[in-house]
N, C-alpha and C positions, 0 to 999 in steps of 0.2 A: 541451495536449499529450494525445493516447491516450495510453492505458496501455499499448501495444505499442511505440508508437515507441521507448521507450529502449534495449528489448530487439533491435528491428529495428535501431539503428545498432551496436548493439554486440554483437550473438551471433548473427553470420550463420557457417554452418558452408562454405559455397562452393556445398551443394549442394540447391536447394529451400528451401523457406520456412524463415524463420529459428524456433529455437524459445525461445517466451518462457521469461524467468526464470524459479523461483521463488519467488524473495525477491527485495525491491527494498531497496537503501540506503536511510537515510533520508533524506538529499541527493537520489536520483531519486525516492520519494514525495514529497518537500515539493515539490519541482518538479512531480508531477504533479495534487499537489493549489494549486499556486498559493499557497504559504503557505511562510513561511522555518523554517527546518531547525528553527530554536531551539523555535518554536510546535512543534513537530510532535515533540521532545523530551522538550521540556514535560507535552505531549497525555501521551505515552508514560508518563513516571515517575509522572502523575495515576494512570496503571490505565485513559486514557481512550481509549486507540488502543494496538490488535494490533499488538504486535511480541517477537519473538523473539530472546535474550543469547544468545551465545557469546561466551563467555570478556568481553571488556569492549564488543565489539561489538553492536551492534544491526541487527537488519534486519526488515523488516517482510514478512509472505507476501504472494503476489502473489494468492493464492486469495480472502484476508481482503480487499485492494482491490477486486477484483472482485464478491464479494459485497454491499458495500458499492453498487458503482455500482449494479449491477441490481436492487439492493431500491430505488434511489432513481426509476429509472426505470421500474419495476417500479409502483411507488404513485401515483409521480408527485407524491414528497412529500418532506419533511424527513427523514432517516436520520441517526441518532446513530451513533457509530462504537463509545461507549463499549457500546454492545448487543456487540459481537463482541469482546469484552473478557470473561473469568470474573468472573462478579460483576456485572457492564456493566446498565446500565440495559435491558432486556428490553421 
């Protein structure tokens, strides 16, 4: 799945291109990274994956997944996630 699609079924405004989120749940990141919710919770409460609390809520930016892809495609290599984390392996 792109990283657009989830935004493109669900936040079309009627008029011209839909505009993406940006924050994604963690339920639409785990699905976009192909890995179940729990992992990607998990990830989170490590300190090893960007995500942002409100109140007991979690959502992760949509900025941080994208940076993430394009350093991977960008290198053409392995990208840690826990780097876009304070503290994060750099």
């Amino acid at each position: 799945m792109r990283l657009g699609a989830i935004a493109e079924s669900s936040n079309t405004s009627g008029r011209g291109a839909p505009t993406p989120p940006a924050f994604y749940s963690v339920a639409e990141t785990a699905r976009l990274f192909g890995m179940s919710e729990m992992t990607l919770y998990r990830a989170i409460h490590a300190g090893q994956f960007p995500a942002v609390r409100i109140r007991g809520r979690l959502i992760v930016p949509a900025r941080a997944i994208q940076a993430m892809v394009d350093a991977a495609v960008g290198t053409g290599g392995l990208v840690d996630a826990s780097a876009w984390v304070p503290g994060g392996f750099a």
